[in-house]
N, C-alpha and C positions, 0 to 999 in steps of 0.2 A: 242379618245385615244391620249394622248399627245403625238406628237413628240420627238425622240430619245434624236434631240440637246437641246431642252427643258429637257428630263429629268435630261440629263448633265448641263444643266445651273443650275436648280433647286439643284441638288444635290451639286454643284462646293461653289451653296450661302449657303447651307443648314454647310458646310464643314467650309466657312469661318465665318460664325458663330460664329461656336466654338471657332476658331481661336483665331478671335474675343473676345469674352469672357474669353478666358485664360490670351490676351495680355491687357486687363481693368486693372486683375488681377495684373500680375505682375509689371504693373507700379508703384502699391503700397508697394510693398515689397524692400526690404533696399539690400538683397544679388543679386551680377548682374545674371540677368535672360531674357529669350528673347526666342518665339515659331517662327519657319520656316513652311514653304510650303512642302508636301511632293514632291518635287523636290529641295526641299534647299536654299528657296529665304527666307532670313529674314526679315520676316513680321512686328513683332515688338518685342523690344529691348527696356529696361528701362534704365534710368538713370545712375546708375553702370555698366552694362554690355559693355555702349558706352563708359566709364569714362576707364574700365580696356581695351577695346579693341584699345582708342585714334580715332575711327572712328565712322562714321553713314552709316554700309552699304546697297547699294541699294536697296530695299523692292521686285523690280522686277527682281531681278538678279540671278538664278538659281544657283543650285550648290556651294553653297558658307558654307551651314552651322554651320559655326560660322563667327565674324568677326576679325579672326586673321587671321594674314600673311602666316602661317604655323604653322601647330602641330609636334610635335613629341614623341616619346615613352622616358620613361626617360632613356635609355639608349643611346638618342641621336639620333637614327634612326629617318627618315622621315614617317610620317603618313598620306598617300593619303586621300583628303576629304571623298574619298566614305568610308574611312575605319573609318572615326569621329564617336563616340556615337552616335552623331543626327543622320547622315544617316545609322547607322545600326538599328537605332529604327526607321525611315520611312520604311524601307526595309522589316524589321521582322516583324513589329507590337510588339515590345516586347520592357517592358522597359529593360534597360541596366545597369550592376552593374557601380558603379564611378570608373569612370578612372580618373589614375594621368596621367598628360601627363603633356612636358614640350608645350608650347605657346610663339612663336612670334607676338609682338603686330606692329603696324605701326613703331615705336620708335626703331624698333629693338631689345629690348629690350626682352629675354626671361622669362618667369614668369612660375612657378610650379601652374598649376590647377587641380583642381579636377573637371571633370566635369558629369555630371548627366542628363541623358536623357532618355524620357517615352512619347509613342507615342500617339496623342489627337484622340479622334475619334468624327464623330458623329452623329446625331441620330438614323442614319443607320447602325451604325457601322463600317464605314468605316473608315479608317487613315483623319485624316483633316490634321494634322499636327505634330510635335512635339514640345514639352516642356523644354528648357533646364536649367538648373542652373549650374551656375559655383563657385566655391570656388577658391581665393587667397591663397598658404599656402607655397608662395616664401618666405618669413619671418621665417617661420616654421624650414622647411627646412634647410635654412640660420644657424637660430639659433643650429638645431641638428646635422648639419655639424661642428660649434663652438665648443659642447659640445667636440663630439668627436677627434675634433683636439687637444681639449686639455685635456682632457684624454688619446691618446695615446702620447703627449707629456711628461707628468707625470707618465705614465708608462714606456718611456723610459728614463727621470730622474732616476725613482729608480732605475732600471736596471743599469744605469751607480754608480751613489752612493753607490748602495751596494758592485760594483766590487772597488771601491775605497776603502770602509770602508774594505774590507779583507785586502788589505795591510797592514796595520798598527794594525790590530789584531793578525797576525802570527807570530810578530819577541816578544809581550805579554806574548800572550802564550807558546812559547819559552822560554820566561825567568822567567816565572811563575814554568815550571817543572823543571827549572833549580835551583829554590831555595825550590822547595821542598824535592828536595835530599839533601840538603845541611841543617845538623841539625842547629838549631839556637835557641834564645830564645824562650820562648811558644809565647810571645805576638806577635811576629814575623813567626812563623808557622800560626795560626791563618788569619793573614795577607793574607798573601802567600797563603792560602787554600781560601781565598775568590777573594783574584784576580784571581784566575783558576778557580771557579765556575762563577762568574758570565761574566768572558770572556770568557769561553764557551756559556755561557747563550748568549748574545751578538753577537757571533759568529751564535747563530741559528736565532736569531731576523733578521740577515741581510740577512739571508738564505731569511726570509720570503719578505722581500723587492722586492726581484726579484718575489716574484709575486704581481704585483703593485694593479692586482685585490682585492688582500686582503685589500686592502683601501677603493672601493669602496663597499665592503661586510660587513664594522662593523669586519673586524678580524674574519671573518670565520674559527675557530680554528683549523687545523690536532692535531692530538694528537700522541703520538706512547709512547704504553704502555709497560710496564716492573714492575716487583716486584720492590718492595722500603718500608721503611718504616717510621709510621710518623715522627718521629725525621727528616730523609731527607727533609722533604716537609716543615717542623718550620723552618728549616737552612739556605734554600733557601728562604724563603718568611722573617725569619727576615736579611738576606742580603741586602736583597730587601730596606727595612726601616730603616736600623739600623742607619745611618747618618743622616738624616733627622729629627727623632724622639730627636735624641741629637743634633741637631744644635737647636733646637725649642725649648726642655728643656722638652719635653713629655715621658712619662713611658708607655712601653709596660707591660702590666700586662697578661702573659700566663696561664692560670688555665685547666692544663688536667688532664681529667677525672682518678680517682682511679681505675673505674671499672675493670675488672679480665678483661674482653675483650681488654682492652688496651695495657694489656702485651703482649708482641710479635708479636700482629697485625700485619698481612701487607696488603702494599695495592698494589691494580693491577691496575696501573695511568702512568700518564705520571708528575710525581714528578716536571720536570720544569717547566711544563703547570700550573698545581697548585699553586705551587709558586706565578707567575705570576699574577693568578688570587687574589690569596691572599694577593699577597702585595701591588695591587693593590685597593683591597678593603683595606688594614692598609693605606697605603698613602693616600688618600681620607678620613679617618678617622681623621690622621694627619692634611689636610690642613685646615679641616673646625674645629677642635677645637682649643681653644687657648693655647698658650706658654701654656708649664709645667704642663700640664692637662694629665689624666691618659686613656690610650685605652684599650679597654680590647680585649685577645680572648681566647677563650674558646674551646677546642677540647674533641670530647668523639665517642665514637665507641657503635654504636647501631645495632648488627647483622651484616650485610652487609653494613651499611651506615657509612660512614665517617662523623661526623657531626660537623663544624666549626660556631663560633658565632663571632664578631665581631662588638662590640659595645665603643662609643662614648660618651660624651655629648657636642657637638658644635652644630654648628647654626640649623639641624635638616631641616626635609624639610616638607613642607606640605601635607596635604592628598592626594589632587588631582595632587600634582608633582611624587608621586610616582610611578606610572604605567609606567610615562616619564624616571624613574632615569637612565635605564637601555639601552637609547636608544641613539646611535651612535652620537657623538658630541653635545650632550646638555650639556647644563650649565646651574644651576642654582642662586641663590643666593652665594655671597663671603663671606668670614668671614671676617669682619671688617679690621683684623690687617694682612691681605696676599692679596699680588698683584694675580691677576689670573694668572693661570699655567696651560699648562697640554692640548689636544687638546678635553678632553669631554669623551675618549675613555676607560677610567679606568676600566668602569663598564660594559660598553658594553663588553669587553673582559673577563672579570669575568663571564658575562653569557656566552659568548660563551665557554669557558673552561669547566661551568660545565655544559652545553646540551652535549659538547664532550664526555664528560665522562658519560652521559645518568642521570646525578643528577642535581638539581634544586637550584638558589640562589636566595631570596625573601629579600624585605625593609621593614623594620616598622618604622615609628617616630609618636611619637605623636602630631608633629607640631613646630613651629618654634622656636630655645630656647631648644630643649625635645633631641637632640643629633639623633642619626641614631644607628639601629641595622640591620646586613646584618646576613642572613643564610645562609649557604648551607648548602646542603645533598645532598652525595654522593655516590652513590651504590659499592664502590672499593674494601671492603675489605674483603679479602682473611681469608680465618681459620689461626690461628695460626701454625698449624703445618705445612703450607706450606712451612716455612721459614725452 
């Protein structure tokens, strides 16, 4: 019968072994890695692990398991070795979920790791040792610390801007009601009725500023509904274009529907938001066709649907761009004779108006040259006899 110290010797080699064989392994692998003793003496350590630690520590030195200066919790607090991944996976026998922690390396220098620890056993089952890997993701970090500096800087830009842009919209619209009491020529009433609609307009646009989130959402639209009718909703969306289309020498062509439905329709919308979204699709209509070319749109009431068309013949977009058209800050192709304008968001916000409203807007072209046709359908409208 073998002697005890013998079985412990036999068992101690049988143990480093393993060890052994884990630490072959990860000499070969690129990410820094390195197995200990279960008592915490770093046995072997690869290439990277020595390069992120700035040392080579001692193989017979207990207690030590890892070779930084000190760990700590990312809140700053200090993390006793015994309390390291590795020595709680010598401890348990269990491997250990990844822990971020921050690390002190010899340099001083602290560094955000992730580290990952799972304990070796061997042929008897016993703990040999532990396994560790570590992950660098101080960069990471770094970088989503960036992001978000300057995101809430930018949210608190708008927040100041918007409270600037009210100043000088309230002494506007002041003088807007002030000259609509006041009878004057029609071409001048007219005037006068669109400076107070769309400085209202405007007035809620800034609204939306102060929540700087809605930038980083694609214009996440609220909406706030009330009856209106369609006339309101052409009045507000040809405001919208009506300068532009004659600076350019372009013809809005309106064609609404005869149908008996049309008459007295009303709808239950948020008539600004519409607008919005619709003049937004004529403006985009506008920029990609050339001078003095004709845009059409088209309105018709089908049951409960609101249904708008708005169709082009400019540059047109291709097949495979059009699943893209819709989506927050893209751009695609320029027309020839216009400098780019505009941040990309035209159409993104036209979707998001009409999901607001629980109805749907869709592209067709038939490729480049063939012009753009935009749809919506909109679930808004009301019986007539609501009105």
């Amino acid at each position: 019968m073998a002697r005890i110290p013998e079985r412990r010797r036999a068992k101690d080699r049988r143990g480093e072994a393993a060890l052994d064989a884990h630490g072959r392994l990860i000499g070969q692998i690129a990410c820094p890695a390195y197995c200990c003793t279960p008592d915490g003496a770093i046995r072997h350590a690869n290439g990277s692990a020595r390069l992120l630690w700035e040392t080579r520590p001692d193989p017979d030195e207990a207690g030590r398991w890892d070779g930084f200066i000190a760990l700590y919790r990312t809140d700053g607090s200090a993390l006793g070795k015994s309390e390291s991944p590795a020595a709680l996976a010598a401890h348990t026998g269990l491997a250990q979920p990844p822990a971020e922690l921050l690390a002190e390396s010899v340099d001083g220098e602290r560094r955000c790791v992730v580290v990952h620890a799972r304990p070796v056993f061997d042929a008897d089952g016993a703990i040999a040792g532990v396994l560790c890997s570590l992950k660098d993701i101080s960069e990471q970090r770094r970088l989503e610390d960036q992001v978000k500096f300057a995101h809430d800087s930018r949210a608190g830009f708008l927040h100041v801007l918007a409270h600037e842009l009210r100043n000088p919209l309230a002494p506007v619209m002041a003088a807007a009601t002030l000259l609509q009491r006041q009878p004057g020529a029609p071409g001048i009433d007219r005037m006068v009725g669109v400076i107070a609609r769309q400085t209202r307009k405007l007035a809620r646009f800034v609204d939306d500023l102060l929540e700087g989130s809605r930038i980083e959402q694609a214009c996440d639209t609220p909406v706030f509904k009330r009856a209106s009718n369609v006339d309101e909703v052409l009045e507000h969306a040809c405001d919208v274009v009506r300068c532009v289309l004659s600076e350019r020498g372009q013809t809005l062509s309106v064609e609404i529907s005869p149908d008996e439905q049309m008459r007295g329709a009303m709808l239950w919308c948020d008539p600004e938001r519409l607008a919005q979204a619709l003049g937004g699709a004529l403006l985009n209509a506008s920029q990609f066709s050339d001078d003095g070319a004709t845009i059409s749109l088209a309105v018709a009431v089908d049951g409960v649907f609101f249904e708008l068309l708005v169709c082009d013949h400019g540059i047109g977009v291709e097949e495979c761009e059009l699943p893209l058209l819709f989506q927050p800050f893209r751009k695609f192709a320029t027309h020839p004779a216009r400098t780019e304008s505009g941040a990309g968001l035209g159409l993104a916000v036209a979707r998001s108006v009409s999901r607001a409203h629980g109805g749907t807007v869709s592209a067709h072209s038939a490729g480049r040259g063939q012009g753009l046709r935009l749809k919506f359908v909109l679930p808004v409208v009301l019986d007539a006899t609501f009105a």
